[in-house]
C-alpha angles and dihedrals in degrees: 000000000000089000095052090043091060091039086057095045100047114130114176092076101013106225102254114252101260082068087046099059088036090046085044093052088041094055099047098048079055100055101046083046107103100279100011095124089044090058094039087058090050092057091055106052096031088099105058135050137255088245100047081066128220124344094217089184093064092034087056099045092053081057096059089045103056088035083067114084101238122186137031094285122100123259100259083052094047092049093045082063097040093048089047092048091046090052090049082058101047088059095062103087101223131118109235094039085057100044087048095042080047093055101041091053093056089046089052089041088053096051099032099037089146094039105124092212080048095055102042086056086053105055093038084056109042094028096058087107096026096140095196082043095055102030084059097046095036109049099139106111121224091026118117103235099194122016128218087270102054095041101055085046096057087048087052084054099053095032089059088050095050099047094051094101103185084050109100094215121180121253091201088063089048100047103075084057102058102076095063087040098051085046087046087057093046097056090036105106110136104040103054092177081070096048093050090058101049087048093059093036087061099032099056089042089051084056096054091040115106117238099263092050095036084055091048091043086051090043086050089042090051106040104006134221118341093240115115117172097009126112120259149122130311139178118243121179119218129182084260091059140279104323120192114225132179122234137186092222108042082190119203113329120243107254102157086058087042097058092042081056095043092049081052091060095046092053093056094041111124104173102097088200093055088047093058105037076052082056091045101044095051094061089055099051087051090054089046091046090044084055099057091035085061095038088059094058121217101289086166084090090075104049116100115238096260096053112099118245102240114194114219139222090273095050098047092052088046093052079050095053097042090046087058100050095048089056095046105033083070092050121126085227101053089049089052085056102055085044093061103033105001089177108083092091099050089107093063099042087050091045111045095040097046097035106035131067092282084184096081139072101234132143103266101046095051089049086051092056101052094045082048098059084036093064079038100061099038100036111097085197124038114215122248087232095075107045077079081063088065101076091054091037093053088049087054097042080063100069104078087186084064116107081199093060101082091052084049103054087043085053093049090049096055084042088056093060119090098204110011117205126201121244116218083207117156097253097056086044087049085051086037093051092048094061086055111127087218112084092212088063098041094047079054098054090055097049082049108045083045091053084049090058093046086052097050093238100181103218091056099046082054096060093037093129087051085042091050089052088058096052085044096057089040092060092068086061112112099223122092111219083058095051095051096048089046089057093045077059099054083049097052086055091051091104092043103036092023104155094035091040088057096043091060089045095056105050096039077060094049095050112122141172126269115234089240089059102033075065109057086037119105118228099250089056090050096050096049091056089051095057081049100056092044096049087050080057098058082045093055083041095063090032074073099039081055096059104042126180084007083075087084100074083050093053100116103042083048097043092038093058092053097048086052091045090053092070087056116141089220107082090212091052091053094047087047089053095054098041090051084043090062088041097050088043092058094052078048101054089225093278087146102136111201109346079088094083086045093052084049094060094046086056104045089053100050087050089047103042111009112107091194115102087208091060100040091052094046096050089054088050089049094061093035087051084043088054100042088051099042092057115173088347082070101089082052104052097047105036109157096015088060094090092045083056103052098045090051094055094048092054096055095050094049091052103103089185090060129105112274094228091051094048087042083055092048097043084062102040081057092054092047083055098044093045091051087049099042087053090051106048095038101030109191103252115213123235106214140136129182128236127206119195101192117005115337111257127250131243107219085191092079 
């Protein structure tokens, strides 16, 4: 066929006309015989490689080719062959083959929209994930309707029609599909090839998609099909690959996977104008969810307190939504969007903040309020919408309990400014710099901004709770020069956030591994997380060095930590925990009640059980560093644990077999002890007399 091809299309010297017709006839009787597209397409894409990429302008003239009736059958006959050759096409998996088979079925779809062979291939193509489709025609529960296989085969084939950029494909044909292939990429875990695929198969329909479907296919996508208790279809993976199989109970759908996979989309999301209808189609969800949360009423009043607390489909829908938002609202993407057009959000702020109970401190006024000041900062005009947004946000700026009242009166200061500039300060390059996409810049940002607190700058102690909110997002970044900045920051802001400062302190410094994934962990990677946790602990150390004889009113939430890190299942961790516990004891001035007796038994247990020499080492220097302290209230403090303690501490330094720097710790813990006794027992009496020159003086005291 190649031969003929290059003989018809001569043209020094052109073929006279008689070998044309006879080349022509030739050809077609070629191309309706069993493989002769096939061929034909052969003859097309040999010349070119797989990485240069697709020739359109052979793919479009084969097109032309197979859409003209050739030979003496009629046209349904012609398009039955044509359709069976195509579908012979469709089951060889490569990519050109794909991407031509693909583009020859929409050219005969657009010329043969009625064509009954037409119309069977499409359907068996772009319904392949059709959910309605399968669910009617598969209906057995327990049967796999598609293996891996097949399945991976029908994504090749839509892949290859998505990805064929100059092809004009229609969305319409695409959309009953993307429910099963979103599900396929949530379940795909082990064939990323696979997941790659699904995520650009959705990803290029959702941009095609117009503003009110695109808002139902992200609703499916979030919280499924409303369907609880009936039979349908599921995606199972499989070592083989992801398998559809139908069920008779479809059980709760997986929102919190669906929401992980959902978050993935929208990373690798390039369309700006998809990014920002997601944004804007999540606040409106919120504000629809709010409203039925309000409409049911709280029922949970008249439940008993035994009774356990159940969340219902609304408000697991609302903790999705406002999961998403908190992971996308911080994008790159979305503040380069409300740089650029920051009002598209300009509905939800004047809507949540006029209509809605503007009284309380709920989620979607206080995120109202920040995308509010945010349009306002960065907006060279306001918009006339939002001066009717001063009366309500004067009302709220009143209420000094409110924890809106600060973002308020922030909002009412940039209103009252006829033509607001904005200020290149430190403090907004620092916040600037933080949003960067390069790590070098970000990591600089936070050094910044945290130089700016130690300093006292004025504008960013004002905005120490926004500030706060940054730290704690960076704190989710793998890296870890950013971690750690992000946790000298959290530090710098201890005089200003004390109590929330130490709380994330504190539990950054309590993760631990579960066993499931100590498991799968190298040990580099242990051991790194390790050094991070312990270098959290000497911040949390000199957070309390910062504040001093204020410590005092933090002494449980500090002490408590340590006592739980010190059960830790990673020895360094364990020695950490007891050398920050003398530390924090000592701030303290060992005015620690009754938690001594708790310390004490912490102690006693790690000598007596821990095979670690750390921890051993670090237990005896506790209770040196607790003697020493304690000082003559000593004999106070520790009544009746005195003796146990001293025992202890002489058997360990008789032990010859015991480790030297433990023994050293015990010998002066001893002398500690000997020297406190010795001074109670033989207090030093001092020899003095007083000598009055004139009248002795008197004490008015008496």
């Amino acid at each position: 066929m190649k031969e003929l091809l290059i003989l018809q299309s001569g043209t020094e010297p052109p073929p006279p006309a008689f070998a044309k017709r006879v080349i022509a006839k030739e050809l077609s009787q070629r191309l309706i015989a069993p493989g002769g597209l096939l061929s034909l397409i052969r003859c097309f894409i040999e010349s070119y490689e797989i990485d240069t990429g697709f020739e359109w302008r052979k793919i479009d003239m084969i097109c032309r080719i197979i859409a003209a009736r050739h030979g003496c059958s009629t046209e349904i006959e012609y398009l039955t062959n044509i359709c069976s050759q195509l579908h012979e096409i469709l089951s060889l998996n490569n990519t050109h083959y794909l991407a031509a088979a693909v583009a020859c079925i929409l050219s005969l779809h657009d010329k043969f929209p009625q064509a009954h062979p037409v119309v069977s291939l499409i359907k068996e193509v772009f319904q392949a994930f059709d959910y309605n489709y399968l669910t009617t025609n598969f209906n057995l529960p327990g049967t796999v309707i598609l293996a891996p296989q097949e399945v991976e085969q029908r994504l090749n084939v839509l892949h290859a029609c998505v990805c064929t950029t100059k092809l004009d494909w229609p969305v319409q044909l695409l959309v009953p599909n993307l429910y099963m292939i979103y599900t396929i990429g949530t379940k795909c875990t082990k064939n990323d090839d696979l997941k790659i695929k699904s995520r650009v198969i959705v990803l290029k329909c959702l941009e095609k998609l117009s503003k009110d479907k695109l808002y139902e296919m992200v609703k499916l996508f979030l919280f499924g099909k409303d369907q609880p208790g009936t039979a349908g279809i599921v995606a199972e993976e499989y070592d083989a690959g992801v398998a559809l199989k139908s069920v008779a109970d479809c059980g709760d759908y997986a929102k919190e996977e669906s929401v992980i996979y959902f978050m993935e989309l929208f990373k690798n999301a390039t369309d700006d104008a998809l990014v920002t209808n997601i944004f804007s189609i999540a606040l409106k969800l919120l504000i629809n969810l709010k409203d039925k949360r309000h409409k049911k009423g709280n029922k949970e009043i008249l439940l008993s307190e035994d009774d356990p607390v159940l969340m219902d489909e609304v408000d697991q829908q609302y903790a999705v939504i406002l999961q998403l938002l908190s992971e996308i609202s911080t994008s790159p993407k979305i503040v380069q969007s409300l740089k650029t057009n920051p009002m598209i959000v300009s509905d939800f702020i004047e809507y949540v903040i006029l209509k809605q109970n503007s009284d309380r401190d709920d989620e979607c006024i206080t995120i109202a309020l920040v995308l509010l000041n945010t349009i306002l900062t960065n907006s060279d005009k306001i918009d006339a919408k939002f001066t009717n947004l001063i009366p309500v946000l004067r009302r709220m700026g009143e209420n000094d309990s409110s924890l809106n009242s600060i973002l308020c009166k922030e909002a009412l200061s940039l209103l009252s400014l006829e033509t607001p500039q904005k200020k290149d300060t430190p403090c907004e390059k620092a916040i600037s710099d933080i949003f960067d996409e390069l790590l070098p810049v970000r990591a600089h940002g936070i050094i910044e901004l945290t130089k700016l607190i130690d300093t006292g700058d004025a504008e960013t102690i004002s905005k120490k709770h926004y500030i706060f909110c940054i730290f704690q997002e960076q704190l989710k970044d793998t890296d870890s020069y950013i971690y750690l900045s992000a946790v000298n920051g959290l530090a710098s802001l201890c005089t200003h956030c004390t109590e929330d400062v130490l709380h994330i302190l504190c539990k950054e410094f309590l993760q631990e591994l579960n066993p499931a994934d100590r498991s799968t962990q190298t040990s580099e990677r242990i051991n790194r997380d390790a050094e991070l946790r312990m270098k959290i602990g000497d911040v949390i150390v000199k957070v309390t060095k910062r504040l001093g004889e204020m410590a005092i009113v933090h002494k449980t939430i500090l002490l408590n930590t340590m006592l739980c890190a010190v059960s830790d299942p990673d020895p360094l961790i364990r020695t950490s925990a007891l050398s920050n516990l003398a530390e924090i004891a000592l701030v303290l001035h060992y005015r620690i009640g009754s938690i001594i007796y708790e310390v004490l038994y912490c102690i006693w247990s790690i000598i007596e059980t821990d095979k670690a020499i750390e921890c051993r080492r670090a237990a005896v220097m506790v209770i040196s560093s607790l003697i020493k302290g304690l000082g003559k209230d000593t004999l106070v403090q520790l009544k009746d644990n005195l003796l146990p303690i001293y025992r202890t501490l002489k058997n360990l330094y008789r032990d010859n077999n015991e480790d030297t720097t433990v023994r050293l710790h015990a010998q002066i813990a001893l002398e500690e002890l000997n020297d406190i006794v010795n001074q109670f027992l033989f207090p030093e009496l001092k020899m003095e007399k007083q000598i009055f020159v004139l009248d002795e003086p008197q004490d008015v005291f008496k």
